[in-house]
Steps between C-alpha positions, in 0.01 A plus 500: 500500500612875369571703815514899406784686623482872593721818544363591831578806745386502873487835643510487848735245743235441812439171640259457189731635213732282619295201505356618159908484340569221645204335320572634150885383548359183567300447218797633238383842435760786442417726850632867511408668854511837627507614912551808662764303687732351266628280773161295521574389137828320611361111525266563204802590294707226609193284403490606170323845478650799348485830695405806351659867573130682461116391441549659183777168412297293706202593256667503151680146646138262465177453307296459790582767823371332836440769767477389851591818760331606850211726365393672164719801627786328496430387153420815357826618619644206313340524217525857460891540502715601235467311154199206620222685318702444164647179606188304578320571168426159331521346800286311784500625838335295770438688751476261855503794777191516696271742464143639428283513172591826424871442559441301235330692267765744529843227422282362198441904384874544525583185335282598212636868491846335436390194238533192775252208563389472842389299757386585823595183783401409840725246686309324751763323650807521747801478281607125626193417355534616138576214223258262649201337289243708711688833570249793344597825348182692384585645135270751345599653164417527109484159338812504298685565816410198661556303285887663427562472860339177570705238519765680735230635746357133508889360612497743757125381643373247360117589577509851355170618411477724198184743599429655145585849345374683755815664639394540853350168515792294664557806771146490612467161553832488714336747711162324499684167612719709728176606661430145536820400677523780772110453555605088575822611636410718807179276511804209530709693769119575729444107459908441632371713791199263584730216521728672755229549745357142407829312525571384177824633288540741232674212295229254534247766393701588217484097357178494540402836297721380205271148504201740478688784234380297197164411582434872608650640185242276308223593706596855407513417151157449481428783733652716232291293238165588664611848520554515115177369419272700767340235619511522897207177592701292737701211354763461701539702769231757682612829665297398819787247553790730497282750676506260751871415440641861567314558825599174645880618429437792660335414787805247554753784455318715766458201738888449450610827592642499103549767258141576404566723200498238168224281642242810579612642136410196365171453703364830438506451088315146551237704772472815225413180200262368711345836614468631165327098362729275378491257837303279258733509176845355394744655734662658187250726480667708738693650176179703496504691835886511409413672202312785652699847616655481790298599798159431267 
């Protein structure tokens, strides 16, 4: 089987640039990086890369320009020095920095203003993570794109998820599953609290919420799925029973003498669903009160 090779640049020596050169190397491609410290470049070189003076070299060095820095700041600074504007023209740039929708919109307007493709990325991953069969990087970006920067963004995780031409598409979903996470995360760190004044370990806890991860994740699968079709007669799940759920958590917090602050935030959304008539309905239907203004 064919395997492409690629003149690649990594802008950016973090935890996660690194990882991302080491990857390329690995797989034979021709890596040229670029760091404001020279000196982070050192084991990279002697690994194979080739380190460039500027961002302008880096640039004019590959056909497809992976960007992976702290913030969209940083990457404007980057971007914007002397001689990239001219250098990146014909080129990809893949930008992997975090940031919001209209971050987005503005590196694909750039990229545009100065002839590149463009693809906007979300890693979803810790760096020791990336080049695994199930590692996700959330790609949004015109067609043609994709599919020139495919193959390489695959090696790197293999379940990235191309979201369409939509620019901002892979930036909003990172923050809608980031939403997701610190929701289940602090919701996590209240349960670890439980346990303490119960007398079982944080450890113990832990195994048993990854038995329950994938089950949950399906169940909000088709949570989203009944939200996309409108349809909010019980099948599953009815609010009543999480209504229940919440107030049972934080009644146990308060008997505890435990930080009451996540369980009572959680309690009083499920109270407000019932209140305003959706006791009786799919407990996704709380998207509705959700979607109301604030204090409505």
């Amino acid at each position: 089987m064919k395997t492409n090779r690629y003149s690649i640049t990594v802008l950016g020596l973090g935890k996660m640039g690194v990882t991302l050169v080491r990857l390329m190397l690995e797989k034979g491609h021709r890596v040229t990086v670029w760091n404001r410290s020279a000196a982070k470049a050192a084991d990279l070189v002697a690994a194979g890369a080739t380190l460039a003076a500027t961002p302008a070299e880096a640039v004019a060095a590959g056909d497809l320009i992976l960007i992976c820095v702290h913030d969209y700041q940083a990457s404007a600074e980057i971007l914007g020095a002397r001689g990239v504007a001219a250098a990146i023209k014909g080129r990809l740039l893949i930008q992997l920095t975090t940031g919001s929708p209209e971050d987005a919109r503005r590196g694909g307007s750039w990229a545009a203003e100065n002839g590149a493709a463009y693809l906007d990325g979300a890693i979803q991953a810790a760096p020791t993570q990336m080049g695994q069969a199930d590692t996700l990087i959330l790609v949004s970006g015109a067609k043609h794109a994709w599919e020139r920067g495919q193959d390489a963004l695959v090696y790197l995780a293999g379940g990235t998820t191309y979201l369409g031409e939509k620019i901002s598409a892979a930036a909003a979903m990172d923050l809608a599953t980031l939403s997701y996470v610190y929701g289940a995360t602090l919701g996590f760190f209240h349960g670890a609290l439980i346990g303490e004044a119960e007398g079982f370990g944080a450890e113990e806890y832990g195994a048993i919420v990854a038995k329950i991860a994938p089950a949950f994740g399906e169940f909000l699968k088709y949570e989203g799925g009944v939200i996309q079709k409108g349809d909010f007669r019980v099948s599953e799940s009815p609010m009543s029973i999480s209504v229940e759920a919440t107030e049972r958590i934080l009644n146990t917090a308060r008997d505890s003498g435990i930080n009451t602050e996540i369980p009572q935030f959680f309690a009083g959304f499920f109270q407000r669903a019932a209140a305003a008539g959706y006791a009786d309905e799919e407990v996704a239907s709380i998207i509705k009160l959700l979607r109301k203004p604030a204090g409505a």
